[in-house]
C-alpha positions as CSV (number, residue, x, y, z in Angstrom):
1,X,-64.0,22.4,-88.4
2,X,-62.1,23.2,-91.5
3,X,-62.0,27.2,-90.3
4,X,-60.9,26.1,-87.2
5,X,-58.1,24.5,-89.0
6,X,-57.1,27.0,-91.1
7,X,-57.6,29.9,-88.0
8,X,-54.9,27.7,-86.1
9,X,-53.2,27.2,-88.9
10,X,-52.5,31.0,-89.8
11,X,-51.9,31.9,-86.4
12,X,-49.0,29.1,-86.5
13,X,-47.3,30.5,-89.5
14,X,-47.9,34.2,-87.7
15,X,-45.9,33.2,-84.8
16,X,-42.9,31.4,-87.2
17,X,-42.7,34.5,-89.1
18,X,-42.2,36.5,-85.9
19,X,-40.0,34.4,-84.0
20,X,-37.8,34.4,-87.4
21,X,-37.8,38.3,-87.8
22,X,-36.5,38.4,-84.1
23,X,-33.8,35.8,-85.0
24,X,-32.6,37.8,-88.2
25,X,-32.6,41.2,-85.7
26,X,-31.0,39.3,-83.2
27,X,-28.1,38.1,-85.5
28,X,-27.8,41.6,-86.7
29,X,-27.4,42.9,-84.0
30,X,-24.9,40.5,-82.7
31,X,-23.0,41.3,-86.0
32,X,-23.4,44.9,-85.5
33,X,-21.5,44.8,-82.1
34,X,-18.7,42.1,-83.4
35,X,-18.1,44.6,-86.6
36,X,-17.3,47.5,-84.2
37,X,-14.6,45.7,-83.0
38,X,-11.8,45.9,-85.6
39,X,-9.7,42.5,-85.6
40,X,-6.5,44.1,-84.9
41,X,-7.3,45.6,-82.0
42,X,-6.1,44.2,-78.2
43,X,-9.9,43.4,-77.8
44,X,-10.4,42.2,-81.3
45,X,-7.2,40.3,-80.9
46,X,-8.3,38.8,-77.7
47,X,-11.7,38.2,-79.6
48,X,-10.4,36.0,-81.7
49,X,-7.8,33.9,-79.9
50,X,-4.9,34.5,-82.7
51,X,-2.6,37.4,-83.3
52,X,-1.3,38.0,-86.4
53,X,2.5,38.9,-87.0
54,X,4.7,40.3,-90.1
55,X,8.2,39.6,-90.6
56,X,10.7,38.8,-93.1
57,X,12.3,36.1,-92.2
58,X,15.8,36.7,-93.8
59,X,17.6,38.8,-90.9
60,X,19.6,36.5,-88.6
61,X,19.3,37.0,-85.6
62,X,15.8,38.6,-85.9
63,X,14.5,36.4,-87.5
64,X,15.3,33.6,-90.2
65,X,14.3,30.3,-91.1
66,X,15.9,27.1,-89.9
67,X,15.4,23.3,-90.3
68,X,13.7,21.9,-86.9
69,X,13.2,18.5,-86.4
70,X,13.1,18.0,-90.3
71,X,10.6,21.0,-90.8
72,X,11.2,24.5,-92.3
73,X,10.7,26.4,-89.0
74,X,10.9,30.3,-89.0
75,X,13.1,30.8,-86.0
76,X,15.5,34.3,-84.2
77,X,14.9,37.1,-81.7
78,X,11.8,38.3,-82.5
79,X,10.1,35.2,-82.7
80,X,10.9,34.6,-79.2
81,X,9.2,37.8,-78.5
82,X,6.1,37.4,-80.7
83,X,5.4,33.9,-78.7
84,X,6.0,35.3,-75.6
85,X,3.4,38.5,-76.1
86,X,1.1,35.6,-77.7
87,X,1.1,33.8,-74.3
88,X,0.8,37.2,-72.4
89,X,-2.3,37.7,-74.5
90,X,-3.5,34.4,-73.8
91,X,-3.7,33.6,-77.8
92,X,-2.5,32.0,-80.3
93,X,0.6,33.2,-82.5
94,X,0.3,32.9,-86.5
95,X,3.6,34.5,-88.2
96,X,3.2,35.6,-92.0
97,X,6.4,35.6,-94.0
98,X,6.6,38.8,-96.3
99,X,9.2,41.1,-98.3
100,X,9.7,43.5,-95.9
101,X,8.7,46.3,-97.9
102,X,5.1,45.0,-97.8
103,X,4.8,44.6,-94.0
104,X,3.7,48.3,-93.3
105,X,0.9,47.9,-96.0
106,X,-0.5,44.8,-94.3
107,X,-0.6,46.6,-90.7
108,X,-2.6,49.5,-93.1
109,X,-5.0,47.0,-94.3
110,X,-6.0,45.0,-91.2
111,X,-4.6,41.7,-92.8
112,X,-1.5,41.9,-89.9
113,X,-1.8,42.8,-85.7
114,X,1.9,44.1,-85.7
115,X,4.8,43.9,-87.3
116,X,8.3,42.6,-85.7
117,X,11.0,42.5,-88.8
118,X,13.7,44.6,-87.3
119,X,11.9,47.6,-87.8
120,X,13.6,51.1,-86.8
121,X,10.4,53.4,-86.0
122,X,11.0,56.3,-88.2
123,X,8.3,58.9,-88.2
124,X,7.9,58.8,-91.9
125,X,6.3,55.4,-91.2
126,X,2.8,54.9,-91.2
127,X,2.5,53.3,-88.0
128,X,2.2,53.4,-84.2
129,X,5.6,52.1,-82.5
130,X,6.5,50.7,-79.3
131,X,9.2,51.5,-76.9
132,X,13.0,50.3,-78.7
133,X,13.3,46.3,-77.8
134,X,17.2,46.8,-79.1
135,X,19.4,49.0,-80.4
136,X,22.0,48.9,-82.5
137,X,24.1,50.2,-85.4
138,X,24.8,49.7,-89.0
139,X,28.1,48.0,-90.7
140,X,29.7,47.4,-93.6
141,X,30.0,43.9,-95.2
142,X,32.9,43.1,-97.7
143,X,34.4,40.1,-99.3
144,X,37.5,39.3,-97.0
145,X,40.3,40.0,-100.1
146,X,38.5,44.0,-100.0
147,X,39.3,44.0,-96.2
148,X,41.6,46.7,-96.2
149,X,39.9,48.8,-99.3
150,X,37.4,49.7,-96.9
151,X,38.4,51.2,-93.5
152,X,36.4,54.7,-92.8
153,X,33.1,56.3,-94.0
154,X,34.8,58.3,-97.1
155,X,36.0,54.4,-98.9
156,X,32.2,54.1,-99.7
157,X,32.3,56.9,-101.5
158,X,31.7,55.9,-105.5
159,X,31.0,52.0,-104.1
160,X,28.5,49.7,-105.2
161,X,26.4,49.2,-101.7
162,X,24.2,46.8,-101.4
163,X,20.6,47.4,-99.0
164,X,17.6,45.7,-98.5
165,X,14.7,47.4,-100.1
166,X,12.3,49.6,-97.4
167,X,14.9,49.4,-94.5
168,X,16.8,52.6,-93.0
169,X,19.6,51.2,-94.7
170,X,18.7,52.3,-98.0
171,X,17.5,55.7,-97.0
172,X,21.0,56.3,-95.3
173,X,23.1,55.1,-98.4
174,X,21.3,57.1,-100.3
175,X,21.5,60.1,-98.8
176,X,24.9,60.1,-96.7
177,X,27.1,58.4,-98.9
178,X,28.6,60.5,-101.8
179,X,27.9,59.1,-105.4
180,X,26.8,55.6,-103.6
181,X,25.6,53.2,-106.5
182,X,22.4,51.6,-104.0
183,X,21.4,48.3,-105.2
184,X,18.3,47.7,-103.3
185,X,17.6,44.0,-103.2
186,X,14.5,42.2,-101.5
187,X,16.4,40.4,-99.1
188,X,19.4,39.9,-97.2
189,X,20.4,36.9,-99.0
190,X,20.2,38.3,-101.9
191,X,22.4,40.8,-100.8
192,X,24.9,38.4,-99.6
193,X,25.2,36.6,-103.0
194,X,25.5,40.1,-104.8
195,X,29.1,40.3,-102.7
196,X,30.1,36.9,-102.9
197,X,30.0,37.3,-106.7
198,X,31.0,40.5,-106.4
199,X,28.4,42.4,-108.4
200,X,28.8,44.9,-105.0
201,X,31.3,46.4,-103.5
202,X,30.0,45.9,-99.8
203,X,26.7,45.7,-97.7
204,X,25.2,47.8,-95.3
205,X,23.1,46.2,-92.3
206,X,22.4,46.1,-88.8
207,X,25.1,45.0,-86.8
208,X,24.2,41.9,-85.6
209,X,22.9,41.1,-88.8
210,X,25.7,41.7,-90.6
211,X,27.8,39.7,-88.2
212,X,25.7,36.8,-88.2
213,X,26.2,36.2,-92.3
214,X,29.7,36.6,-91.9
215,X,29.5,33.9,-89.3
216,X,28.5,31.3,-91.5
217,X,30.5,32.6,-94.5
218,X,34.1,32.2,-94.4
219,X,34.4,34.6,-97.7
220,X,33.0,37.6,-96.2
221,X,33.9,40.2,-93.5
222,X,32.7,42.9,-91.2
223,X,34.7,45.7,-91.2
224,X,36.1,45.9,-88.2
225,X,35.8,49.8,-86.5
226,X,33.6,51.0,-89.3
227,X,30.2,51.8,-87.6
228,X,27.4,53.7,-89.0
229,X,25.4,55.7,-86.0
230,X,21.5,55.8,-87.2
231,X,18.8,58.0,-85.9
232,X,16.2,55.4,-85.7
233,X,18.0,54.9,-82.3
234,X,17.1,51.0,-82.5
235,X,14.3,48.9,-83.6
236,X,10.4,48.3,-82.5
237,X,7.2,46.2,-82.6
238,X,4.9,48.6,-85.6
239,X,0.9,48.3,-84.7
240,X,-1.5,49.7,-87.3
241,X,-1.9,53.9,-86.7
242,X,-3.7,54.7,-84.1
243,X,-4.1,51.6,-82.4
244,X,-2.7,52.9,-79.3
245,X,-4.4,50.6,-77.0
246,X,-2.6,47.6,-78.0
247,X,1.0,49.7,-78.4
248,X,0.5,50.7,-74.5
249,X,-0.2,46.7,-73.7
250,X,3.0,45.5,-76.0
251,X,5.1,48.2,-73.8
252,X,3.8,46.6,-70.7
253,X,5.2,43.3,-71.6
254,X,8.3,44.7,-73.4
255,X,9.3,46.6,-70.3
256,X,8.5,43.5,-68.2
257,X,10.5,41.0,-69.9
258,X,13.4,43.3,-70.4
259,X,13.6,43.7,-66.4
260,X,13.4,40.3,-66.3
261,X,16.7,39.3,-68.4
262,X,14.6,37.8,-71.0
263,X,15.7,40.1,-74.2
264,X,19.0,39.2,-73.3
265,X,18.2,35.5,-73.2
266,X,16.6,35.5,-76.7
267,X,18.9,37.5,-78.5
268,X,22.2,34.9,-77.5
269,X,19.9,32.0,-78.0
270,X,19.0,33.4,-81.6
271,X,22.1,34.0,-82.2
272,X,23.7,30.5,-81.6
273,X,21.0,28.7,-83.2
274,X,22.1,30.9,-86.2
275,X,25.5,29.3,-85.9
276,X,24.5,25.9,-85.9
277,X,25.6,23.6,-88.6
């Protein structure tokens, strides 16, 4: 009896161990498919129900943060844009506030889907980029008693000019403008402040940009005829390298909503709730 026992006994722990070991291979091989799926991806995106966006929330219209219903709510342009590709996707949107300097180094490590910060696609830029979503060019900021110091492209010459660190900006003041002094600063209202106490001479940023701060500061100006052409040609949505599969998909619904009116609609709705007081 007590053999009898003990046969059914091993033959019970036999058959755990094996239905365990076919678990564990099961698991790993459930693992094994997932991990061949890279997060960032359209799939991998889909996968996990979220996509992942970089900005720098300190460029009105584009993007900037604003006080909703008694919450700090990051708000502009390309926000609208991110929620809309979100519900195109069928996910949900998760936005990650960063200097914008670091935004192409979280696409490179996988922590970010795509970037949309205002971007100009320049080829130095380690990163796959959509159609332009909007073009536009660069002008000059100045405190409204410089008004008429700076008129044309040769005043800047010798100036103090202030840029945000990372952006075309910078690159152009540094290598069109003769003897520029570049301060580049981590964000735009940084910049601002630099020219309201006058520790620059002016500011150099995208146009609507530009023209939004001086909107809400009775102190500063845009200079009015003074327009930098850039050869960015405009800005785009940056996806990690290579990930062409999910840069086709953005175009899609890029192209579609820009036949549709809806760029249009965001960009004069970004740019009023800027305005608010």
């Amino acid at each position: 009896m007590k053999k009898q026992i003990s046969l059914f006994m091993i033959i019970i722990l036999v058959l755990s161990s094996l239905l365990v070991a076919c678990g564990k291979d099961n698991e790993a091989n459930f693992k094994d498919n997932n991990s061949e799926i890279e997060s960032y991806t359209l799939e991998g995106i889909k996968n996990k129900g979220k996509l992942i966006m970089g900005t720098s929330a300190d460029y009105p219209p584009f993007e900037f943060h604003k006080m909703i219903d008694g919450e700090d709510t990051i708000v502009g342009f390309d926000i609208e844009i991110a929620k809309h590709i979100a519900d195109e996707l069928g996910v949900e949107l998760e936005i990650k506030d960063m200097e914008f300097d670091k935004l192409l180094g979280g696409l490179s490590t996988g922590m970010l889907d795509m970037v949309i910060a205002g971007m100009n696609p320049d080829p130095e830029r380690e990163a796959n980029f959509t159609d332009i979503y909007y073009e536009a060019n660069l002008s000059v900021l100045v405190n409204k008693e410089d008004e008429s110091k700076i008129t044309t492209l040769e005043d800047l010459e010798g100036k103090s000019i202030g840029v945000q660190i990372g952006t075309t900006q910078e690159e152009i003041a540094q290598e069109k403008i003769k003897d520029a002094d570049v301060k580049s600063l981590s964000t735009n209202p940084d910049i601002v402040m630099n020219l309201k106490t006058k520790k620059i001479d002016c500011a150099l940023m995208e146009a609507p940009v530009a023209e939004s701060f001086a909107k809400v500061n009775e102190d500063i100006v845009v200079v009015e005829g003074l327009n930098i052409d850039t050869d960015a040609n405009g800005v785009a949505i940056a996806v990690k390298k290579g990930n062409d599969e999910l840069t086709e998909k953005l175009n899609e619904i890029l192209a579609e909503a820009k036949s549709k009116g809806l760029l249009d609609k965001w960009l004069v709705e970004a740019d009023e709730l800027n305005n608010e007081n």
